[in-house]
C-alpha positions as CSV (number, residue, x, y, z in Angstrom):
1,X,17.4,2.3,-25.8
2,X,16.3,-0.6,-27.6
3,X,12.7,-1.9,-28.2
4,X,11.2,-5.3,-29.7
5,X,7.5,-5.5,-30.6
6,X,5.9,-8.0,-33.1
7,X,8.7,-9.8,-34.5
8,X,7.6,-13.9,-33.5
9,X,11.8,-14.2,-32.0
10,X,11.6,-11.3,-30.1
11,X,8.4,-11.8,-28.5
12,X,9.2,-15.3,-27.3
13,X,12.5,-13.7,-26.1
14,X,10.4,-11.0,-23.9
15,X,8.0,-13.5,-22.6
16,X,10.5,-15.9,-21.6
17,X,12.3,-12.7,-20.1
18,X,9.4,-11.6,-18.1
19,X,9.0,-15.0,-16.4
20,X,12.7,-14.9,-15.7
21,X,12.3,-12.1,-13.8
22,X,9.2,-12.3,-12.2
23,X,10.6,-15.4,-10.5
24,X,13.7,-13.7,-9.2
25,X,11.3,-10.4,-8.0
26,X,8.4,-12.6,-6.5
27,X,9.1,-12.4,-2.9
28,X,6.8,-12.0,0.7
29,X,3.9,-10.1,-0.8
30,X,3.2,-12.8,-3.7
31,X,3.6,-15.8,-1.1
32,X,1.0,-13.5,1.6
33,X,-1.4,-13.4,-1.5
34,X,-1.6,-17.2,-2.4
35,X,-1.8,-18.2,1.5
36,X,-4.8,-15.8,1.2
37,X,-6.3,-17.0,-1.9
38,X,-5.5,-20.6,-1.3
39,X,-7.6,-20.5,2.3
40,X,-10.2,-19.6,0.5
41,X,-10.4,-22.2,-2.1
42,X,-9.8,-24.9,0.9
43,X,-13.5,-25.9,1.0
44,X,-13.0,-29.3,1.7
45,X,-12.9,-29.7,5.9
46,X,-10.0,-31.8,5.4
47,X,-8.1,-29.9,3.1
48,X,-8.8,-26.2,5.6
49,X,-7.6,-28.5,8.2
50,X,-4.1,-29.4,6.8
51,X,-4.0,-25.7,5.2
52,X,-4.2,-24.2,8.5
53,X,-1.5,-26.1,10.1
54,X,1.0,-25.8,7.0
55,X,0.2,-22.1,7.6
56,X,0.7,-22.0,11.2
57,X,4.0,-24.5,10.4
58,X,5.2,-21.7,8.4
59,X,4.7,-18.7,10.6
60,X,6.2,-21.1,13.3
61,X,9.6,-21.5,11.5
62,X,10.2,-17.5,10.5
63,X,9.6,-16.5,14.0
64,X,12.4,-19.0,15.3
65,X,14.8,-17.9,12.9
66,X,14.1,-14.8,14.2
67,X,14.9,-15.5,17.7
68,X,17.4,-17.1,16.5
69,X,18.7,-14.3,14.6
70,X,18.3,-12.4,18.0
71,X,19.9,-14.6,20.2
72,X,23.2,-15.1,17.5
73,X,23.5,-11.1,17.4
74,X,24.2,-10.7,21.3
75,X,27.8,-10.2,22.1
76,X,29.7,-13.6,22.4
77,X,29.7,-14.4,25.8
78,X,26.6,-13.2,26.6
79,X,24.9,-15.9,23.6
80,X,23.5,-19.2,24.8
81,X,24.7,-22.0,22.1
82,X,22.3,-24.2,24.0
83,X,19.5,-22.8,23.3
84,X,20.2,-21.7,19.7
85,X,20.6,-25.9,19.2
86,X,17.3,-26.2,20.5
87,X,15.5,-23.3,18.2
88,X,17.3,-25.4,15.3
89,X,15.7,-28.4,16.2
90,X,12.8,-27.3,16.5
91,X,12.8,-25.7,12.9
92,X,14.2,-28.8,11.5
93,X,10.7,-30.7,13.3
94,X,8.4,-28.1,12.2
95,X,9.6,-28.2,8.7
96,X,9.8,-32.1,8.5
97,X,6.1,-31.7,9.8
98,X,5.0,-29.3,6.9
99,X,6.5,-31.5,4.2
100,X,4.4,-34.1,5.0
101,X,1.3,-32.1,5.2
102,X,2.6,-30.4,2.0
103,X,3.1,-34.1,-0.1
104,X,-0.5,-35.2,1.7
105,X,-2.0,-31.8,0.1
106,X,0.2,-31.8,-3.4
107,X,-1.4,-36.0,-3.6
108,X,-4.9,-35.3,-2.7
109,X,-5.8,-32.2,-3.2
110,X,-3.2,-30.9,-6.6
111,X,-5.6,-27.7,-7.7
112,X,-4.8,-26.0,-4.7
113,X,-1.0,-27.1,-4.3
114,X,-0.9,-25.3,-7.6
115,X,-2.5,-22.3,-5.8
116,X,-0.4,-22.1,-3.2
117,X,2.9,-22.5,-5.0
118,X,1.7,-20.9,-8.4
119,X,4.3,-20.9,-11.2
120,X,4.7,-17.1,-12.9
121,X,2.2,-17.1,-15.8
122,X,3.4,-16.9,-19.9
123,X,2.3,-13.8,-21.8
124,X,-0.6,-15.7,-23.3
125,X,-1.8,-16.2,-19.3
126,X,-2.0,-13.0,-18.3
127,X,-3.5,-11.5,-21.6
128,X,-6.2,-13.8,-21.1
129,X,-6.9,-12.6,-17.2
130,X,-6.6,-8.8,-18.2
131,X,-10.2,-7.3,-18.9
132,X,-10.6,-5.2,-22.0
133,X,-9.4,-1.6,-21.3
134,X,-6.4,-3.2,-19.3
135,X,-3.1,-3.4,-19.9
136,X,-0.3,-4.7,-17.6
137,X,3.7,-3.3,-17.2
138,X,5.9,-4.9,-15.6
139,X,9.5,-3.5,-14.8
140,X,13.1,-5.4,-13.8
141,X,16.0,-2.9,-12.7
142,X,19.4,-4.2,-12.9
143,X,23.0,-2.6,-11.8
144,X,23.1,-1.7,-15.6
145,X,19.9,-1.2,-17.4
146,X,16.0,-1.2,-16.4
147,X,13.9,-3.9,-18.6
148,X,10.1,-2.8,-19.3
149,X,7.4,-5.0,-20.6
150,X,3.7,-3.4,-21.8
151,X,1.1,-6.5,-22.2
152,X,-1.9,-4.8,-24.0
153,X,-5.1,-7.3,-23.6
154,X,-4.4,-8.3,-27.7
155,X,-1.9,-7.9,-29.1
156,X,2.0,-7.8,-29.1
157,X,3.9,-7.4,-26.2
158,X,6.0,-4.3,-26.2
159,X,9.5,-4.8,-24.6
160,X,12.7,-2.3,-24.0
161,X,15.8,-2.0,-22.3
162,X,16.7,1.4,-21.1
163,X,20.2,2.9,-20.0
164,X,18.9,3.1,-16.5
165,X,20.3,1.2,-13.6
166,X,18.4,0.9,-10.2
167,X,21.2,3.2,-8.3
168,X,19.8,5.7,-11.5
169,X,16.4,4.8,-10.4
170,X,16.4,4.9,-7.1
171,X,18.4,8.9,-7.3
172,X,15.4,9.8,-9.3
173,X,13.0,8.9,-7.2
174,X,14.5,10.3,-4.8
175,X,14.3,13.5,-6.4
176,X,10.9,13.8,-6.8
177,X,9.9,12.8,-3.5
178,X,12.0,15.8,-2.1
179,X,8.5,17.7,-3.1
180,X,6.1,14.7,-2.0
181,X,7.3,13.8,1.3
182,X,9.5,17.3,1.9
183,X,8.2,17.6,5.8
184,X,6.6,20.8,5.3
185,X,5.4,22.7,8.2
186,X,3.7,25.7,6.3
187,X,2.5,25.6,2.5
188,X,5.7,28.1,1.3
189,X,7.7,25.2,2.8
190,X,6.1,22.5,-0.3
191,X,9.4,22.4,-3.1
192,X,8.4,22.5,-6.8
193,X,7.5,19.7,-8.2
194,X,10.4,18.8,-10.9
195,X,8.0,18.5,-13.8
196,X,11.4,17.6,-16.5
197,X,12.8,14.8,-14.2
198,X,9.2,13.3,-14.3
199,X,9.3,14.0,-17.5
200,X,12.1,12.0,-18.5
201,X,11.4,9.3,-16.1
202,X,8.1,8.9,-18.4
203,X,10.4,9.0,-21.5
204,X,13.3,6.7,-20.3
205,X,10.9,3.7,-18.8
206,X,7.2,4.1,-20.4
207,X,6.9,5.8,-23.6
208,X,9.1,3.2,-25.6
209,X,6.3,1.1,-24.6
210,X,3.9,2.8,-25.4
211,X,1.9,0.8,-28.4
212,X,0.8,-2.1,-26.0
213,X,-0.7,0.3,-23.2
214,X,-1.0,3.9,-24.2
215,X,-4.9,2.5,-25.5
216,X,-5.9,0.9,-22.0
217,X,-7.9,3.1,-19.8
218,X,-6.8,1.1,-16.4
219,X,-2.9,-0.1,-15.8
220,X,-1.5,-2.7,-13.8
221,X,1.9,-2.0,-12.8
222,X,4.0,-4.8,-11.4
223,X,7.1,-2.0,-9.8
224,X,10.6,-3.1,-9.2
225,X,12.8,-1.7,-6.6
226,X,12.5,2.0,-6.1
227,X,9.8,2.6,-8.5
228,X,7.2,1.0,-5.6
229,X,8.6,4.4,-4.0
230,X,6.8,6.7,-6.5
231,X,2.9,6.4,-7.4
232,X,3.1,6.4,-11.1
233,X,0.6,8.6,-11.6
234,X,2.8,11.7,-10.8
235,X,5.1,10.8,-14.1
236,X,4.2,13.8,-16.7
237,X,4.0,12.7,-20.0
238,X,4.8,15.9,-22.5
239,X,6.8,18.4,-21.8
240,X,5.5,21.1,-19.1
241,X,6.0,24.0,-17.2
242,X,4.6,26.0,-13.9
243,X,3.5,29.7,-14.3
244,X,4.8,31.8,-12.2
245,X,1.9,34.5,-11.8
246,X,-0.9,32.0,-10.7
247,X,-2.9,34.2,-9.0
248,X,-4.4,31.0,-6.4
249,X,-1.1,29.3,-4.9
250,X,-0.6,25.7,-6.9
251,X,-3.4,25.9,-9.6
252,X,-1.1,25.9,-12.1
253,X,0.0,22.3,-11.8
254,X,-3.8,21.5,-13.2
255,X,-2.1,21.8,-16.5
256,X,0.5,19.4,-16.0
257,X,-0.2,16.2,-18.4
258,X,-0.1,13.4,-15.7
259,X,-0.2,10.2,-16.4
260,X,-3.1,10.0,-13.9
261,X,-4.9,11.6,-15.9
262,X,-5.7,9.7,-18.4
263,X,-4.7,6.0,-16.6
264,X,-6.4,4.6,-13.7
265,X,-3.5,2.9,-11.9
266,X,-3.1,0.1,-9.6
267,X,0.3,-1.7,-8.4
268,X,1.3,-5.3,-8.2
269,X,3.3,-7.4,-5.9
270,X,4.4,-9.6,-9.4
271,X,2.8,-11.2,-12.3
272,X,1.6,-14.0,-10.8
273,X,-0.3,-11.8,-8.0
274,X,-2.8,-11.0,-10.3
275,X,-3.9,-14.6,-11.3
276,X,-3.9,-15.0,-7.5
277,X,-5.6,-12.5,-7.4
278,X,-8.5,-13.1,-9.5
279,X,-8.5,-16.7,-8.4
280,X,-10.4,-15.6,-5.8
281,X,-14.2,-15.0,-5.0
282,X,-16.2,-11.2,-4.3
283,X,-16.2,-11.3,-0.6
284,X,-19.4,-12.7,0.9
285,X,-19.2,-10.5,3.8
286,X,-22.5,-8.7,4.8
287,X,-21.8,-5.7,6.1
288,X,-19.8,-3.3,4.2
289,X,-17.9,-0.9,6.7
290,X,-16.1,-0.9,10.2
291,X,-13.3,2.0,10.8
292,X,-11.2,2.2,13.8
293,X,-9.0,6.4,14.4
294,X,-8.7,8.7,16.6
295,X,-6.9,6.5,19.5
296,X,-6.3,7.8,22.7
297,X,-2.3,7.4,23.3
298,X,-2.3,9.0,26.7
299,X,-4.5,10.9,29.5
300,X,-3.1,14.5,28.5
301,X,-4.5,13.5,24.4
302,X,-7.5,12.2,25.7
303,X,-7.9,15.9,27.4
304,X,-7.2,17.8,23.8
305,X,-9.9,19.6,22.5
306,X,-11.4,17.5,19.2
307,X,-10.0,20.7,17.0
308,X,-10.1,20.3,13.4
309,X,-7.3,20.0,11.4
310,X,-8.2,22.3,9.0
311,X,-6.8,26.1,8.6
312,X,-7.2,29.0,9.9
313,X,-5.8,32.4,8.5
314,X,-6.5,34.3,11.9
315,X,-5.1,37.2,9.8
316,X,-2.2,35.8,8.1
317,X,-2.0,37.4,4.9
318,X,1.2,35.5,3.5
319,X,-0.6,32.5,2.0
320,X,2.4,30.5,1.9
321,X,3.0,31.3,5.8
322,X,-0.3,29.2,6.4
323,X,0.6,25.8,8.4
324,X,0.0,22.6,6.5
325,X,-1.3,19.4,8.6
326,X,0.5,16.4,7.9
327,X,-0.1,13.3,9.7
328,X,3.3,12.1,10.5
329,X,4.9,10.4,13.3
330,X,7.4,12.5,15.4
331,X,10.9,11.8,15.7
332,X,11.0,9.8,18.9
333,X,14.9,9.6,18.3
334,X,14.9,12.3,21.2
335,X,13.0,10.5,23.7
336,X,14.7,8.5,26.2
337,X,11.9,6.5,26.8
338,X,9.7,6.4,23.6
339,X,6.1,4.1,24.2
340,X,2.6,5.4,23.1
341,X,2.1,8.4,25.0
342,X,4.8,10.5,22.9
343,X,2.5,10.1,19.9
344,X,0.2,13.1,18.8
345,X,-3.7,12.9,18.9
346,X,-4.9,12.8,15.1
347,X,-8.8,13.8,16.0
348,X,-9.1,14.8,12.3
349,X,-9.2,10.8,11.0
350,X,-12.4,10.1,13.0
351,X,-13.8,13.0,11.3
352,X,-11.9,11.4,7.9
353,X,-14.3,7.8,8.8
354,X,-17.2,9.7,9.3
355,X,-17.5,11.1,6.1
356,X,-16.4,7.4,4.3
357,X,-19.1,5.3,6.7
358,X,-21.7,8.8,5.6
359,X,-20.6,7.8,1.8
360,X,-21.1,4.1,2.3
361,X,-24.8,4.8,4.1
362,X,-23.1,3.3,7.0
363,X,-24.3,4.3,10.8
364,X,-21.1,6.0,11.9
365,X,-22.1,5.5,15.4
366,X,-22.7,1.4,14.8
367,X,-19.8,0.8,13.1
368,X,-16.8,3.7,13.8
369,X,-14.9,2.6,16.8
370,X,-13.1,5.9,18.3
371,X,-11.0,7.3,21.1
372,X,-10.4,4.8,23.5
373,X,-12.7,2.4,21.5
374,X,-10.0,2.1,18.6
375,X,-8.5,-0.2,20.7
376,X,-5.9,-3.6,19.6
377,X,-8.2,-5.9,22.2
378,X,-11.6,-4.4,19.8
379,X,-10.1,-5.2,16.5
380,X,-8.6,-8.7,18.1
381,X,-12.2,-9.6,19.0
382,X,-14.4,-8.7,16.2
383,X,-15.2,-11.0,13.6
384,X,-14.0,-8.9,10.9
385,X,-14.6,-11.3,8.3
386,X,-18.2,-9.7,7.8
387,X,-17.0,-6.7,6.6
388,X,-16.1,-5.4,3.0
389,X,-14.5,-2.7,3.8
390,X,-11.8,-1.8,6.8
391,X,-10.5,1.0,7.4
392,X,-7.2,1.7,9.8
393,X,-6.7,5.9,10.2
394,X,-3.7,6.2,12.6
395,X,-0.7,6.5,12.6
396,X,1.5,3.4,10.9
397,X,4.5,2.3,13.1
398,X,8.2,1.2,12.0
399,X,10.4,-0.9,14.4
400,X,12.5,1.1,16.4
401,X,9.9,4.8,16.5
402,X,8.8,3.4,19.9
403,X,10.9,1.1,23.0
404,X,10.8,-2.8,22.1
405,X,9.2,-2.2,19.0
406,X,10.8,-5.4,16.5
407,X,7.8,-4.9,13.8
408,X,5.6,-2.5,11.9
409,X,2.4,-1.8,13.2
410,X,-0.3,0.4,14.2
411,X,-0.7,2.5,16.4
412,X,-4.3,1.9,18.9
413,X,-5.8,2.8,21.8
414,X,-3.5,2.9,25.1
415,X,-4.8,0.4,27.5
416,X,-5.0,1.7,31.3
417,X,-3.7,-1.2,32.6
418,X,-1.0,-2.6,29.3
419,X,-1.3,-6.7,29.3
420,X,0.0,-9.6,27.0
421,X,-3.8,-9.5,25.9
422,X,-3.4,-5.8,24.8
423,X,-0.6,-3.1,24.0
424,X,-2.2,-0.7,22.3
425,X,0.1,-1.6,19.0
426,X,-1.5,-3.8,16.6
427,X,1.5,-5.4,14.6
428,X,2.1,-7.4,11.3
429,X,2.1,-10.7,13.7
430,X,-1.0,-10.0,15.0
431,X,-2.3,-8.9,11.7
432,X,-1.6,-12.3,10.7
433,X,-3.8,-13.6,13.1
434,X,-7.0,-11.9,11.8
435,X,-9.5,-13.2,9.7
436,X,-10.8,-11.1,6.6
437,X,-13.2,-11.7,3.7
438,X,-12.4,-7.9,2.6
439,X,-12.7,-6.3,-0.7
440,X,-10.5,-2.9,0.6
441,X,-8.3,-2.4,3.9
442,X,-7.6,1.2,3.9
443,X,-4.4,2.2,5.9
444,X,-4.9,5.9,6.3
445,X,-2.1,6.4,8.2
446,X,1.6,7.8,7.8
447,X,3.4,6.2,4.9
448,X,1.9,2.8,5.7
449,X,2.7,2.2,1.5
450,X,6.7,2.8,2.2
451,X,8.5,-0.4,1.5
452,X,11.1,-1.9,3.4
453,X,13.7,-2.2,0.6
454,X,13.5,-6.1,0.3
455,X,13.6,-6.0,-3.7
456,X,10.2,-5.0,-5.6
457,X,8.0,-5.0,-3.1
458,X,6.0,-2.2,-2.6
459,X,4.4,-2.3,0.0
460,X,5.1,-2.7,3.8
461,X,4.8,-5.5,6.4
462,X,1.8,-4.2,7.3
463,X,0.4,-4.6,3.8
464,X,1.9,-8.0,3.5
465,X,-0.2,-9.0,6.7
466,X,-3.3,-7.7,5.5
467,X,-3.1,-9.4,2.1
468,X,-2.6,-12.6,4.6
469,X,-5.4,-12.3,6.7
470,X,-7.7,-11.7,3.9
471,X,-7.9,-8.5,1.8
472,X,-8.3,-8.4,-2.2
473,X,-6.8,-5.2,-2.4
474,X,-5.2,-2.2,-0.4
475,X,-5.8,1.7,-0.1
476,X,-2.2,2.7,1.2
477,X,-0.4,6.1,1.9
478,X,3.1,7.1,0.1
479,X,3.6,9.7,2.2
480,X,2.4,11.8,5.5
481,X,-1.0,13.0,3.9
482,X,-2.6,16.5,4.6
483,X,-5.4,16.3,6.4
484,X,-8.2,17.8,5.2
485,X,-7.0,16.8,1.1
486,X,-7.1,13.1,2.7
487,X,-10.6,13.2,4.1
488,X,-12.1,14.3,0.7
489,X,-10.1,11.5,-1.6
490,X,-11.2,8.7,0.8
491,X,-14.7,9.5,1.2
492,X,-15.3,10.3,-2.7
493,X,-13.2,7.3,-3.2
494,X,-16.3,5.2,-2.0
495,X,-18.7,7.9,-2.6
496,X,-18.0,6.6,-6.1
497,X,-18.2,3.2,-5.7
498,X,-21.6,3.3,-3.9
499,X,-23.0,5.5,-7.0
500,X,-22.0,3.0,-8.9
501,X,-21.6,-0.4,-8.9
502,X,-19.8,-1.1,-12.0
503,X,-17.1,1.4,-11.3
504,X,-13.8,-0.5,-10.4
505,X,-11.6,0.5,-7.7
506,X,-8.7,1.8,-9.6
507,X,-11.5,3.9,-11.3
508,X,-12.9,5.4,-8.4
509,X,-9.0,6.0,-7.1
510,X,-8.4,7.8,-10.6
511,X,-11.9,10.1,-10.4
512,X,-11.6,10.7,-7.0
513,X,-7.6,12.2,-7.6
514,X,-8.9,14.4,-10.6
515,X,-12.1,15.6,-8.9
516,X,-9.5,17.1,-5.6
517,X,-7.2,18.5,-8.0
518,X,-9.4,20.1,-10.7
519,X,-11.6,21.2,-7.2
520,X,-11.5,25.0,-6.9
521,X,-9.5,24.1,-3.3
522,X,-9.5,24.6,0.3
523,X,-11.8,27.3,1.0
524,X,-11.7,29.6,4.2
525,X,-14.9,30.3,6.1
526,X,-15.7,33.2,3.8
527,X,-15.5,31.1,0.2
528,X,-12.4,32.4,-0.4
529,X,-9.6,29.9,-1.8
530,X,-6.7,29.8,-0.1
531,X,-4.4,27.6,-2.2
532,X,-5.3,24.7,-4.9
533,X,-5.0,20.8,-4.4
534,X,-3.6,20.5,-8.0
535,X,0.2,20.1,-6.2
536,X,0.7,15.6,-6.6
537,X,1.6,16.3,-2.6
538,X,-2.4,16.6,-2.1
539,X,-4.0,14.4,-5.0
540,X,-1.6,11.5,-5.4
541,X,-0.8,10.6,-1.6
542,X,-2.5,7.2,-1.8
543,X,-1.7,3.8,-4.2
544,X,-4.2,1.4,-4.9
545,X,-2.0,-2.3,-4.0
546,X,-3.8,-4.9,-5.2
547,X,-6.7,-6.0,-7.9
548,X,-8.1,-2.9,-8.9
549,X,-11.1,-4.4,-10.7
């Protein structure tokens, strides 16, 4: 392991470095945020005139390379060379058209070619965009070794290569979501949480670094390959260990030093995300809250009983026998003929919205749309750009979990009568489509925060869309979330931002997490506590993605 702090060489060396990289890790998320921040600066007619259609150019050209891409991976004599040429010349007119309109935008209007292209800032550029008690790390994994950079606000930069290589990474990662994401069907089934891996995952990539953030109460953390896996709040930072006669099933994981603890967290797309970022205005939206759960996938869920998610002991004395509710798609692997209806009810998210539109002062009954109301052809006709806040709490959607699926998406309302207009899926194209002015989009759904293993990015197509349409920042899921833990992070989440105005989103991510897992835990009718949320598989299901200011 070797570090460099204030030495004038080795600091030009790690800023240089960190530009380096940054350019080779910027990818989809990055260019999503500057199309978002770069409609909004278009005030000038003309100018949101030639933005839209170098934006529309653009989509235009990565959807026919991806029929072309589908049409070249048919079997030989079934492909149709004619109509590949034609795809290709219609690529090559399209992106013709769009350099025009780019050298009409880059000669008359330069601020906002800058915004839309935007170079990867110098150390001395993003110190000056950090607020006070901020500091930012960025990482770079390599086949060899793992490169870390701490930016404190003032300061020197603190850079370090560690003897980690992203296969090294990515194994540990894996590890310790064995225990995050183990598919548990009672609470005996939830693995220990390796507290030493953590441990020296905290050793190996932060504490070397720790002079330029260990002093910052909020962290930015730009992830690189499977680090966006892990929220890095579940990294321990001294050594610790579980006792084994806790007399109230996980409680003794309150004692674990997390990093959460003392470190709001939020995660970045790149370096250059976050001058993007901040680039861009408050929303002026006017109304603060619009949820959409519960969806009706076929007539035999729209018969359930609304049950609550939340357990019952009916006499089980076993505590770890008890059945844990995770929101998580089913395998639909199985099913010869996977669409909507082999997707289970989740009656426990409208129930999750209540209690966040309740927190917000909101009018559930004005502004939740539920059942067969959570519908794609509802969300596709609302202006959403009046809202601050949008929440999604259903279950996310990977191509291939149902027939003809090709994209992520989210899972809506079944129509009665499916039409071009309306599918019940809302997917990342369509996503595109929308038009937000949002401060949060809240994705409560299963793993929506996976990424798809395109490099650093850390979040999915789904978040990529949303950052597109409109949003300043992202509340996503890591994993399949317990119900009723869910419900009481999302609603304090804005609980705490409604008390108080100042309070940043990273901060009320960080007080919410602490609250649930210093919480005395899920009660039974009769008081009693059943088991504690102090296990990171309740408190730390959910990443902030985004500006957390």
């Amino acid at each position: 392991m070797a570090a460099a702090g204030g030495a004038p060489d080795g600091f030009d060396a790690a800023g240089e470095a960190l530009i380096v990289a940054d350019l080779i890790r910027a990818q989809s998320v990055q260019r999503a945020l500057a199309a978002n921040a770069a409609r909004g600066a278009a005030k000038d007619p003309a100018l949101a005139e030639l933005v839209r259609k170098e934006q529309d150019a653009r989509r235009r050209i990565s959807a026919l390379y991806g029929r072309i891409a589908e049409l070249k991976s048919a079997p030989p004599k079934e492909q149709d060379p004619g109509a590949i040429e034609q795809l290709a010349a219609l690529i090559d007119g399209l992106r013709d058209e769009r350099a025009r309109m780019m050298g009409v935008i880059e000669r008359d209007f330069p601020d906002y070619a800058d915004l839309i292209n935007p170079k990867p800032p110098a150390v001395a550029d993003i110190q000056a965009m950090l607020r006070p008690d901020e500091a930012m790390i960025s990482f770079y994994l390599t086949g060899e070794r793992s490169y870390v950079w701490a930016i404190p606000k003032t300061g020197p930069v603190r850079f370090a290569a560690a003897d980690l290589s992203w296969r090294d990474a990515a194994s540990a990662v894996h590890r310790l979501r064995r225990a995050l994401d183990p598919r548990a069907r009672t609470l005996g089934e939830i693995p220990a949480y390796d507290l030493d891996l953590a441990h020296d995952l905290y050793n190996t990539l932060l504490a070397p670094v720790a002079e330029g953030w260990k002093q910052a109460g909020s962290l930015l953390i730009v992830a690189d390959g499977a680090l966006g896996y892990l929220p890095f709040g579940v990294l321990v930072t001294a050594p610790a260990e579980l006792r084994a006669d806790e007399a109230v099933l996980f409680a003794s994981y309150r004692d674990v030093p997390w990093l959460a603890r003392d470190h709001a967290i939020s995660v970045l797309p790149s370096t250059t995300a976050l001058n993007t970022l901040r680039r861009g205005e408050r929303s002026a939206a006017s109304q603060s809250f619009v949820g959409f759960g519960d969806p009706i996938f076929s007539l035999a869920s729209a018969e359930q009983p609304l049950v609550s998610g939340d357990i019952e002991t009916r006499g089980i004395l076993d505590l770890r026998g008890l059945p844990i509710h995770l929101r998580s798609v089913p395998d639909t692997g199985g099913y010869v003929d996977a669409d909507l209806s082999v997707l289970p009810r989740l009656p426990d998210t409208g129930e999750e919205l209540r209690q966040i539109a309740l927190a917000l002062s909101v009018d559930p009954s004005a502004q939740l749309f539920l059942g067969p109301d959570a519908s794609e052809k509802r969300v596709r006709s609302m202006e959403l750009s009046g809202y601050k806040i949008l929440a999604f709490a259903t279950h996310g959607l990977v191509p291939g979990d149902l027939n003809g699926l090709v994209e992520p998406a989210l899972a809506l309302s079944a129509p009665k009568e499916a039409g071009p207009e309306d599918d019940g899926l809302l997917t990342m194209s369509e996503i595109l489509g929308l038009r937000l002015d949002a401060d949060w989009v809240v994705l409560s759904a299963c793993n929506t925060g996976a990424g798809d293993g395109a490099g650093a990015e850390a979040v999915s197509g789904l978040g990529r869309a949303f950052f597109y349409a409109g949003s300043r920042a992202l509340l996503v899921t890591n994993w399949p979330v317990e119900t009723t833990s869910a419900r009481r992070l999302t609603s304090d989440i804005f609980a705490r931002q409604a008390a108080d105005g100042a309070l940043s989103r990273a901060g009320a991510l960080q007080g919410a997490m602490l609250a649930l897992m210093d919480s005395p835990g899920y009660r039974d009718g009769a008081g009693k506590t059943l088991f504690s949320y102090a296990h990171p598989i309740f408190w730390a299901p959910f990443s902030l993605i985004g500006d957390g200011g």
